[in-house]
C-alpha positions in Angstrom: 0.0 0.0 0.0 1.0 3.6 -1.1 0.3 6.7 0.8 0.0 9.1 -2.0 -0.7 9.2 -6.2 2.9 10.5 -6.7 4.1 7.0 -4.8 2.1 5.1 -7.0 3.6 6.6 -10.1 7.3 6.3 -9.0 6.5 2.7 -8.1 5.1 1.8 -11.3 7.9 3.6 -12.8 10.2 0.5 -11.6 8.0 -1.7 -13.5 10.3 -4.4 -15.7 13.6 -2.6 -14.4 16.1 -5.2 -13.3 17.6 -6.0 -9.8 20.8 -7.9 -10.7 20.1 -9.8 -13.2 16.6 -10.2 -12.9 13.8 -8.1 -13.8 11.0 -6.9 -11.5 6.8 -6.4 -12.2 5.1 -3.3 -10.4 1.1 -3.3 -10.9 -1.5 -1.8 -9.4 -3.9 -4.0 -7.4 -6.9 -4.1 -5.9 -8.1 -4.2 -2.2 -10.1 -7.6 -3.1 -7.1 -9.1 -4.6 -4.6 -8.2 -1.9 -7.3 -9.5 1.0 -7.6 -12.8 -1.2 -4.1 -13.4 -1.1 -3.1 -12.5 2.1 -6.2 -15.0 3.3 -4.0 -17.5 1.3 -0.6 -16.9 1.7 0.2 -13.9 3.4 0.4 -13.4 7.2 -2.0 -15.1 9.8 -1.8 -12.0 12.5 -4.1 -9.7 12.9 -1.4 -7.1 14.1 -0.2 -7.1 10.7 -3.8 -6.7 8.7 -3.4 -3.0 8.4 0.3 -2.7 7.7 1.5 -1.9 4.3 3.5 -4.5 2.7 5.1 -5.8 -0.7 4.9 -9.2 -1.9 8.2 -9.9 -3.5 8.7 -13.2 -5.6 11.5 -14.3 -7.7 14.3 -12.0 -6.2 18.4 -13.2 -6.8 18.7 -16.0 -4.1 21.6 -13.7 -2.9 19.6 -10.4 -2.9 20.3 -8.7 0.3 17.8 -5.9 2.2 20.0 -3.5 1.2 19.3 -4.0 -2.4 15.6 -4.1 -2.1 15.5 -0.6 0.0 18.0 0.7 -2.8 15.7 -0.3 -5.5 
């Protein structure tokens, strides 16, 4: 989740840009979607249901925090 338009633009901005040598998808998403997979994959707690967070998939094996902040 995004607090602002502008964030959502520079976000989608890194769409298909690469992170080593892989390449990474930025989309916009619904509420519905992100609730359906956070029922199915996401966290269990219910001290985290209102925090922001970003799935990441397919990152380098050796990708470090660093990187991802960086990006």
């Amino acid at each position: 989740e995004l607090e602002s338009e502008d964030d959502v633009k520079m976000a989608l901005k890194k769409d298909r840009e690469s992170m080593g040598h892989r390449y990474i998808e930025v989309f916009k998403s619904h509420r519905t979607e992100m609730d359906w997979v956070l029922k199915h994959s996401g966290p269990n707690s219910a001290d985290t249901a209102n925090d922001g967070f970003v799935r990441l998939r397919g990152l380098p094996f050796g990708c470090t925090k660093e990187e991802i902040v960086q990006f």
